[in-house]
N, C-alpha and C positions, 0 to 999 in steps of 0.2 A: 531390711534393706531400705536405707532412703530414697525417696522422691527424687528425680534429676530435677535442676535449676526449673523451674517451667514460669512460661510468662503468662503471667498472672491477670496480663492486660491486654486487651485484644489492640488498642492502640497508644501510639505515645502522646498522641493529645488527651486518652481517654485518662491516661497515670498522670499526666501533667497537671488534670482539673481535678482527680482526686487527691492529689498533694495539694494543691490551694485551697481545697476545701478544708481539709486536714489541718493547715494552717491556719486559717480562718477560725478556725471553732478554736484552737487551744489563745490566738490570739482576744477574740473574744470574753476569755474568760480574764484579764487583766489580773493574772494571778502572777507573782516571779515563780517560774518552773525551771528545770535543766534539761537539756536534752540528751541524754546517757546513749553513747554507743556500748553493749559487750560483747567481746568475744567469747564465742563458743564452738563448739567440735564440729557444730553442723553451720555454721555461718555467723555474721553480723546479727547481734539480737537490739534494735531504739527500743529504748521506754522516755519516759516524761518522769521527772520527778520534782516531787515539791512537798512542804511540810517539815519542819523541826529537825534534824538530823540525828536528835537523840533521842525522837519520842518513838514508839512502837512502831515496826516496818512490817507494811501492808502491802501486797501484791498484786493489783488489780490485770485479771484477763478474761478480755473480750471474748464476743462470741465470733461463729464464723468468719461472719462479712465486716467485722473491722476492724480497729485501731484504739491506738491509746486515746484518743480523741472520744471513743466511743464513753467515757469515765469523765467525759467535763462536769457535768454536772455532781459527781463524787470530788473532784477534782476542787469543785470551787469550793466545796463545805467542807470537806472531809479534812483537809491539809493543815487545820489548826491542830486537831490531834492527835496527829498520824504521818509515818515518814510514807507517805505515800508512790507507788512505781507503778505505773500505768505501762504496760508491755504493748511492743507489737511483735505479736505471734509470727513465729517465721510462716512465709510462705501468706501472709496474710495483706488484708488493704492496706500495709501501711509501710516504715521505712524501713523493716530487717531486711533479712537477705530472703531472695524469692524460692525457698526451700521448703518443699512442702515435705513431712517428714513421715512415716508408716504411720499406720492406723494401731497396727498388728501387733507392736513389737513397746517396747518401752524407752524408743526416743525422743518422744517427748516429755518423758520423764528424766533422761539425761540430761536434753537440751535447759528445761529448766532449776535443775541443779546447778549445770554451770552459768547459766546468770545469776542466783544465788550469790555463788562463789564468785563471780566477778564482782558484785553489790558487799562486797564482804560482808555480808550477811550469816548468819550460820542459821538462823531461825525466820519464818515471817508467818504473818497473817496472812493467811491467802483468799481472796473472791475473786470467783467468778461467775460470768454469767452464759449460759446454755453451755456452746463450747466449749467456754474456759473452766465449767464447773470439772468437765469431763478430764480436762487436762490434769485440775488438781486431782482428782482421782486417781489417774495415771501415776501423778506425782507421789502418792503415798503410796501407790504399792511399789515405788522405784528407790524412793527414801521417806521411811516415815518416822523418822529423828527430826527432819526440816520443818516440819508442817507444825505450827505454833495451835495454830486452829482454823478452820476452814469453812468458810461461807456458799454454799452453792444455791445460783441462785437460777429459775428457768432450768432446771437441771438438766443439759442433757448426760448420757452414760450410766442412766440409770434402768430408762427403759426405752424401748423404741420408736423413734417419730412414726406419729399416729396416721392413721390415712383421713385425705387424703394426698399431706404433706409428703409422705414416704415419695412418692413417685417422683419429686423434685432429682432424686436420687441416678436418672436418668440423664439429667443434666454432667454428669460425670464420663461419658461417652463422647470423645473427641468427635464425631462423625455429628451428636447433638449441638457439641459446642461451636462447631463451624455454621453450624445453621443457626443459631441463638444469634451469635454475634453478625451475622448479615441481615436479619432481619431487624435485630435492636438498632444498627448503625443506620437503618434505611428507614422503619416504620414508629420507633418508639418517641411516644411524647412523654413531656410531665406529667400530663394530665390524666394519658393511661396509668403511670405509676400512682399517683396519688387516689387515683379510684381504686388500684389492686390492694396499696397499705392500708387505704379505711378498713379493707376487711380485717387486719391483724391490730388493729388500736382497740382500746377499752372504749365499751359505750360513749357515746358522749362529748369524749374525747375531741380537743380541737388538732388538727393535725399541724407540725409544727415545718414551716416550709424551708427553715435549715436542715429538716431532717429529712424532708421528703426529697428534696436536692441529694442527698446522700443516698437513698434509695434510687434516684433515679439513673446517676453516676454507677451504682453499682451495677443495674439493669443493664447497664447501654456499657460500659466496659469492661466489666468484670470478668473471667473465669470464676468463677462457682463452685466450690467443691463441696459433697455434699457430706454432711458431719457422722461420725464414728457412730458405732454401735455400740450397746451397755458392753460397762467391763463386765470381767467376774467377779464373781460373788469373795473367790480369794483378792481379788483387788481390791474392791470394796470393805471389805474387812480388816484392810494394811490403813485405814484410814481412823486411827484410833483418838485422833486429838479433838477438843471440842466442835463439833460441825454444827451451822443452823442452815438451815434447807427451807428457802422460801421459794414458796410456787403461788402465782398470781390468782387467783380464782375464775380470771376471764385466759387461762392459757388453754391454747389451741394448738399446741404443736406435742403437747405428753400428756399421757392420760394420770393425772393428779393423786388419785386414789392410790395404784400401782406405784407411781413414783414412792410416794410417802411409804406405802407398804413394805417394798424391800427396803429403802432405805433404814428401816426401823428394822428392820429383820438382819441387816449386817452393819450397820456401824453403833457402835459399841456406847457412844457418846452421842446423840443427836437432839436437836431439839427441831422439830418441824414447824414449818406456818402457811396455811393458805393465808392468804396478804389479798384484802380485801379491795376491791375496786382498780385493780392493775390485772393485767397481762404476761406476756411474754419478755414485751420491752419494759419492764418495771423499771429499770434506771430511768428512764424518760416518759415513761408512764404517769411518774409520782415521786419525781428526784426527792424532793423531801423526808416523805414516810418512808420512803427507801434507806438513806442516808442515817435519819436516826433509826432504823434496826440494827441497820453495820455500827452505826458507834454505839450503843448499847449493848450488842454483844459482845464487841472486841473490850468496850471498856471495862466490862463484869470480869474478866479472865484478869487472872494472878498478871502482874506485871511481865515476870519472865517464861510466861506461859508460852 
């Protein structure tokens, strides 16, 4: 059973500035993109799209807390080689429809078949990252004819957020979420958020204050939902097309060993990597070294792969 409509934002000025922000970052990237509405079963699904229209189609999806924006940095590199489609996940920070859809069942494996088929697509390259790695997961045990090959990256769906991340999970308690949101509306600065996200950046690290803006947005308006648990091992298994599985070496939210472990123990085709000096945010941790793994791997594969 699906999720009813739920408002995703505790107010309309707080949707209002995460849509400018949203806009902001894709304008910034001064790339020509399109903005694709599709229809599908369970709602309205935007993506971004840009890149060649006849070279290899790549499916990029976010993690929880965001949007096609969250792939700018893929976005600016990537699109020489690749017909690229930055998704917003329903129910998510961005322009689908506000339909958050089961954890339980294989709707989100539906729902991204029929954007697919709306992309007249028959085939794509899929990455994602924490969340979205999970969805592609879903995705292959729902159709694993579509999946060309598959990138997960930050994986979640594999094993379970570790503690003491788990307890965020609380945050999924309407009675939690009325208190969240009166306390963010009345006490939260930037300056708190940019102390909480140092803890989650790689050593070093300079923190980037278009991103922390986006965290702090998300802090101060957001409903939260808190991300699925590993599929099955039969799920995991339906996912038989070439996968690479990068996990950052400073990530904090899956215990690495484990990830890597089952992963090798059920998908059939894998190549793993702790990815040296990133995190959890590796797309913006090291857009670069990020960037060429994904064109390296997608470009190694047979054309009609």
């Amino acid at each position: 059973m699906i999720t009813e409509h739920t408002p995703l934002f505790s107010t309309r000025y707080g949707h209002t500035a995460m849509m400018k922000w949203y806009a902001r970052a894709l304008e910034r990237l001064d790339l020509e993109h399109e903005s694709v509405t599709v229809p599908t079963r369970y709602g309205e699904t935007h993506l971004v799209a840009t890149g060649p229209k006849d070279a290899p189609p790549v499916v990029l999806l976010h993690g929880m807390e965001g949007n096609a924006a969250s792939w700018r940095h893929q976005l600016a590199d990537l699109h020489r080689d690749f017909r690229l489609y930055a998704l917003d996940i329903l129910g998510s920070a961005g322009k689908s429809s506000p339909v958050r859809l089961s954890h339980d069942n294989h709707e989100y494996g539906a729902w991204l078949d029929d954007v697919l088929t709306g992309l007249g697509t028959e085939r794509a390259h899929l990455v994602g990252i924490s969340n979205g790695s999970w969805i592609i997961l879903k995705f292959a045990a729902y159709a694993p004819e579509r999946v060309a090959s598959a990138v997960l990256m930050s994986a979640n769906g594999i094993m379970p957020v570790r503690f003491p991340y788990n307890m965020a999970r609380f945050m999924n308690i309407r009675a939690v979420h009325a208190t969240k949101d009166a306390l963010a509306l009345t006490l939260l600065t930037r300056g708190m958020v940019r102390r909480a996200v140092a803890n989650t950046y790689v050593a070093d690290a300079d923190a980037d204050p278009h991103e922390i803006e986006w965290f702090y947005l998300l802090a101060k308006y957001y409903h939260y939902r808190f991300p699925p648990g590993p599929v099955t091992d039969a799920e995991m298994a339906s996912l038989k097309s070439p996968t690479l599985l990068l996990m950052g070496e400073q990530e904090k939210f899956f215990p690495i060993p484990a990830v890597i472990a089952r992963a090798r123990k059920h998908l059939p085709d894998l190549r793993a990597e702790i990815v040296s000096g990133v995190g959890h945010n590796m797309c913006t941790d090291n857009p670069q070294l990020i960037n060429n793994r994904l064109r390296q791997f997608i470009s190694s594969l047979p054309r009609d792969q």
